[in-house]
MDAnalysis code that builds the backbone (N, CA, C; Angstrom):
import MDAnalysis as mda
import numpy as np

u = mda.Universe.empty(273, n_residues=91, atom_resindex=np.repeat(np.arange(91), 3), trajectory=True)
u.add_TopologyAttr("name", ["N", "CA", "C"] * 91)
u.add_TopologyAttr("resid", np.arange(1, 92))
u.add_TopologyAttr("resname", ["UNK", "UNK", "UNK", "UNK", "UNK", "UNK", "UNK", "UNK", "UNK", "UNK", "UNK", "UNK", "UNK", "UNK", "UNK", "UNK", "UNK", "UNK", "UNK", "UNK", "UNK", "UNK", "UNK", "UNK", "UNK", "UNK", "UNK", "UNK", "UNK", "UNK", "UNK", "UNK", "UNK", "UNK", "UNK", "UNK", "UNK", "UNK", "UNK", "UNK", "UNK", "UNK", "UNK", "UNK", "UNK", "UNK", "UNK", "UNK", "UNK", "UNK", "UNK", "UNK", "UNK", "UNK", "UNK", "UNK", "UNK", "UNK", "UNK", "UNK", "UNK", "UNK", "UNK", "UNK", "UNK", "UNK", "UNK", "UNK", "UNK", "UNK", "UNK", "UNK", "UNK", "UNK", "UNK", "UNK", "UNK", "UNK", "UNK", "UNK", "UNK", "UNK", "UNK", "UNK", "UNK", "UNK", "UNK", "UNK", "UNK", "UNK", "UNK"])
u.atoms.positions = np.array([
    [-0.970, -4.284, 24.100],
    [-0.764, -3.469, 22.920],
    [0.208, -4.164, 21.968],
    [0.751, -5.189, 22.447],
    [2.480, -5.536, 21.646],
    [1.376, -6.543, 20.620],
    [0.505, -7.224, 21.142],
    [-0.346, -8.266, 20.127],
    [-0.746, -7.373, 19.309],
    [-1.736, -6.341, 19.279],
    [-2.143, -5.209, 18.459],
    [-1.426, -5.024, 17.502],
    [-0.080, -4.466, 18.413],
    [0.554, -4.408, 16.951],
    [1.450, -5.238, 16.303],
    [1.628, -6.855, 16.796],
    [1.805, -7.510, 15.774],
    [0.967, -7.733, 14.088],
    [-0.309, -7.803, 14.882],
    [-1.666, -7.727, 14.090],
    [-1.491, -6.902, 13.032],
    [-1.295, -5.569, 13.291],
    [-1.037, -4.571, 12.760],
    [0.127, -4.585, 11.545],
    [1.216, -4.969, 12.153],
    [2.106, -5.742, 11.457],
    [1.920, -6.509, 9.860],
    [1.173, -7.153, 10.712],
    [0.671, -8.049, 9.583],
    [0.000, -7.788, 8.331],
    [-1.049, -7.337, 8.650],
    [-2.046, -6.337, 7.781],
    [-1.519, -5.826, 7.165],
    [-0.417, -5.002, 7.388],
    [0.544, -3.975, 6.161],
    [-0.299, -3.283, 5.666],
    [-0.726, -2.902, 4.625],
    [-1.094, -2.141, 3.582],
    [-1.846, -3.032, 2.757],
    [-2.563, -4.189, 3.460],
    [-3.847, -5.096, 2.682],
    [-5.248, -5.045, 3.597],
    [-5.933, -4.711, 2.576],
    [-7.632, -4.476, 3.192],
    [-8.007, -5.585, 4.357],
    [-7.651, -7.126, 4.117],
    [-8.118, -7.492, 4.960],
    [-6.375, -8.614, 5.856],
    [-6.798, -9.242, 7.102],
    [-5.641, -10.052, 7.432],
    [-4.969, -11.274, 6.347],
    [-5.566, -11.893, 5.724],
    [-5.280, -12.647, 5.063],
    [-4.506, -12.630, 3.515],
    [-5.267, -11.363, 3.292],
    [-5.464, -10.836, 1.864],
    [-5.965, -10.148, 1.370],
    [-6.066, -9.537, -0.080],
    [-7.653, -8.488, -0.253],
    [-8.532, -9.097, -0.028],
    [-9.221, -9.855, 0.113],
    [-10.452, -10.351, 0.699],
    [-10.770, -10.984, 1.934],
    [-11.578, -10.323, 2.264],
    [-12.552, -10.822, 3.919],
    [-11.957, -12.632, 3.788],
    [-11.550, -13.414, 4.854],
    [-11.098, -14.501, 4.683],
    [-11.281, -15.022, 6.025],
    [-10.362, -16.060, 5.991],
    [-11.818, -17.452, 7.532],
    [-10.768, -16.577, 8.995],
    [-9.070, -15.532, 8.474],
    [-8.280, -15.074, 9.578],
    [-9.159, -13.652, 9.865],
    [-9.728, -12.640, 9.160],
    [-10.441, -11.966, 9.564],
    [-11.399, -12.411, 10.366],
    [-12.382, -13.836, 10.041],
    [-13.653, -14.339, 10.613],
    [-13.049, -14.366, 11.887],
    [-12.193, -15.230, 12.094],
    [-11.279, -15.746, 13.439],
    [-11.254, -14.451, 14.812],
    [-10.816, -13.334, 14.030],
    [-10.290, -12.612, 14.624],
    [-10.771, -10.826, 15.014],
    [-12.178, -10.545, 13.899],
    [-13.314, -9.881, 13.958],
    [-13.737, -9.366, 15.822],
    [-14.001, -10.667, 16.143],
    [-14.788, -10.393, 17.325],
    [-13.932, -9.816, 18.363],
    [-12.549, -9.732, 18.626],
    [-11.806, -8.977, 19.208],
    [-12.112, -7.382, 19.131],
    [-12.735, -7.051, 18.140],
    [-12.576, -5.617, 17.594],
    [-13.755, -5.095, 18.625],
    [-14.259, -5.933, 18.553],
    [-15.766, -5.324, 19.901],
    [-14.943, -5.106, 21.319],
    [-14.116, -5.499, 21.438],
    [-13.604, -5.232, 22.548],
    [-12.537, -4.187, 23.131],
    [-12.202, -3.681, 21.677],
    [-11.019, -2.615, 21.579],
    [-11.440, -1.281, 22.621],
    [-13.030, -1.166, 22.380],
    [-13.109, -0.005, 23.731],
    [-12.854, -0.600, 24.637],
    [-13.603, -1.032, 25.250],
    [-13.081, -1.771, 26.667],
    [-11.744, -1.431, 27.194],
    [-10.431, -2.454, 25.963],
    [-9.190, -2.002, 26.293],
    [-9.028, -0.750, 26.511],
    [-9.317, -0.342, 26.071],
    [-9.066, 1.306, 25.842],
    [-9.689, 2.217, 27.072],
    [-10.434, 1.898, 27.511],
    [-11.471, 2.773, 28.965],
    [-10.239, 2.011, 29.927],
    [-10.473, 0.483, 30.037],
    [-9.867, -0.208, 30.864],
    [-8.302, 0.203, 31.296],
    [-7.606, 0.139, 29.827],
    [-6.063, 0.126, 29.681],
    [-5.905, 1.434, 29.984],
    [-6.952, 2.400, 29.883],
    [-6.058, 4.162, 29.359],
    [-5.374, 3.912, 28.563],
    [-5.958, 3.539, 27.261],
    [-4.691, 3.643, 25.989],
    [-5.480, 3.757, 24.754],
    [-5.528, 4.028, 23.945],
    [-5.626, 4.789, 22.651],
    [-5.535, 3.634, 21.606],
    [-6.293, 2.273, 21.272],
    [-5.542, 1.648, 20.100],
    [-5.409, 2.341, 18.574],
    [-6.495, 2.956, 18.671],
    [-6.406, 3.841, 17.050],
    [-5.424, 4.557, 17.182],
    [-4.660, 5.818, 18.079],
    [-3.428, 6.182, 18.322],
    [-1.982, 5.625, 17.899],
    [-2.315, 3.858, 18.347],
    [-0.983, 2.977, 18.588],
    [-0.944, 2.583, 16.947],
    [-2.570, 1.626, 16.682],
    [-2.546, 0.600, 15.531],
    [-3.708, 1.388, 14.578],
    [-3.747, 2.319, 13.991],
    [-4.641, 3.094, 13.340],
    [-4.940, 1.941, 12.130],
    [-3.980, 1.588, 11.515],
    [-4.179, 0.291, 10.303],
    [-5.019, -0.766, 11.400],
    [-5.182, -0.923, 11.814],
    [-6.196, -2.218, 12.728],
    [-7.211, -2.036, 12.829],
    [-7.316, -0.773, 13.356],
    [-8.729, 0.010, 13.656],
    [-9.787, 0.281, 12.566],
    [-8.394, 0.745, 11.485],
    [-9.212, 0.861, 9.789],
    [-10.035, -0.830, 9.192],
    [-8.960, -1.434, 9.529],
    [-9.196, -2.983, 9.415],
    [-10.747, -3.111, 10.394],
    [-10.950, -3.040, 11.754],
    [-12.125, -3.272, 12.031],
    [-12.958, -2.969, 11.425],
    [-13.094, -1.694, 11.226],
    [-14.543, -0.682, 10.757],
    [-14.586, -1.493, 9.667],
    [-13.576, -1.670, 8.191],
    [-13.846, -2.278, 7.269],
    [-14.474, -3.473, 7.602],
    [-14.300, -3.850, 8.394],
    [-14.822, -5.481, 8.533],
    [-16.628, -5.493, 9.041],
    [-16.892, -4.421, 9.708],
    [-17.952, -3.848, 10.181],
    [-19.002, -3.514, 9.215],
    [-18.396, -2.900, 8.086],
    [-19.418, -2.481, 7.266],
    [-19.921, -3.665, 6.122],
    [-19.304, -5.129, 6.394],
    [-19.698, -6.179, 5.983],
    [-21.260, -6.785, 7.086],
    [-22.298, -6.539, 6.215],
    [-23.315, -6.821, 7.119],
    [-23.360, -8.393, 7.902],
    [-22.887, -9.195, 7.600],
    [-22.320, -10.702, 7.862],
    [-21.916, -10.446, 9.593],
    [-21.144, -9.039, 9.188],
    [-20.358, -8.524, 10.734],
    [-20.968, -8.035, 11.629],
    [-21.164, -6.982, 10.715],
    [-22.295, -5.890, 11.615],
    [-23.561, -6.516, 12.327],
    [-24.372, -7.730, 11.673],
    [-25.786, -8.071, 12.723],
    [-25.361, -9.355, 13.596],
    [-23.655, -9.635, 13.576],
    [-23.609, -10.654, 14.246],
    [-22.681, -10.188, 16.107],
    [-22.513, -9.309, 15.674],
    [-21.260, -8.788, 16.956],
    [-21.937, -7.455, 17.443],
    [-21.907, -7.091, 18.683],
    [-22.035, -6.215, 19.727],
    [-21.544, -4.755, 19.283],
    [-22.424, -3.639, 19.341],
    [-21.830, -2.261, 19.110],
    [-20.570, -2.050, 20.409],
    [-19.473, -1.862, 20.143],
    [-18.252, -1.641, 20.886],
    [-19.263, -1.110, 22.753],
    [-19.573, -0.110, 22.531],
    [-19.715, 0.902, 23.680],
    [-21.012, 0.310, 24.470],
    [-21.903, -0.460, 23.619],
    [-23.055, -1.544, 24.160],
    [-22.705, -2.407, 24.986],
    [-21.261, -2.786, 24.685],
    [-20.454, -4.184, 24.947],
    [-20.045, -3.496, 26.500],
    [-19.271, -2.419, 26.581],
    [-18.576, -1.791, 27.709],
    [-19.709, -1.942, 28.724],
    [-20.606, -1.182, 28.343],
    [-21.413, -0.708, 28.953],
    [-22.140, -2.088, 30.096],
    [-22.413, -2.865, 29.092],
    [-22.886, -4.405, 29.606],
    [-22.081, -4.872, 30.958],
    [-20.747, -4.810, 30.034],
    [-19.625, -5.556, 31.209],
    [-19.218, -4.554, 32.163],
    [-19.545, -3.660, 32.267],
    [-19.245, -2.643, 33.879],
    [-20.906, -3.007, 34.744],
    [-21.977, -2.569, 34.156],
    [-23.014, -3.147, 34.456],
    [-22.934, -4.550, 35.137],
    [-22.343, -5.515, 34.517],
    [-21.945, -6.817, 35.401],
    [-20.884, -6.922, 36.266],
    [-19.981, -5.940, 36.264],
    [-19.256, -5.438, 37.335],
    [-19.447, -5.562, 38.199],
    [-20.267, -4.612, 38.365],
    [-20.631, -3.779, 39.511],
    [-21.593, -4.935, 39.964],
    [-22.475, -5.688, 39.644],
    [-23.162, -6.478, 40.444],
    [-22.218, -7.597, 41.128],
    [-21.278, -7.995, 39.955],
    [-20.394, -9.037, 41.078],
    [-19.390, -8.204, 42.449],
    [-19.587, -7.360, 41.950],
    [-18.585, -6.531, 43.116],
    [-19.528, -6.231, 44.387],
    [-20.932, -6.209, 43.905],
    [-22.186, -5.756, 45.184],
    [-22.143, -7.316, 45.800],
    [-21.777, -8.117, 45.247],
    [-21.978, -9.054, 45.876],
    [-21.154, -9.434, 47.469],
])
């Protein structure tokens, strides 16, 4: 959570990490956001709770179609990696 909210930190009160505009530190750093459930089932923790400015920051970044047809729906993603879980664990 302490990275989160450095992140968070950062962002302040600008649309994207870098600046007002989508930039190569958003590109960089986008694909983390697919993973925020995960943390969150995984961790028991709440990031929209902790870093609500981050979270706003994902979705914004999401509704850039560039984003949206290239990265995993959050809960698709979970779903996958417990699914592969559980098979390495049957093993």
């Amino acid at each position: 959570m302490g990275c989160f909210k450095q992140l968070e930190g950062e962002l302040g009160d600008k649309a994207y990490l870098g600046n007002d505009t989508f930039g190569i530190v958003d590109v960089a750093l986008i694909p983390f956001y697919s993973l925020f459930y995960m943390f969150e089932q995984c961790g028991n923790m709440s990031i929209e709770a902790e870093c609500p400015k981050l979270v706003a920051w994902g979705k914004r970044c999401m509704e850039k179609e560039s984003v949206s047809k290239t990265l995993p729906d959050q809960h698709k993603f979970y779903d996958l990696l417990m699914d592969l879980k559980k098979k390495i664990l049957a093993k």
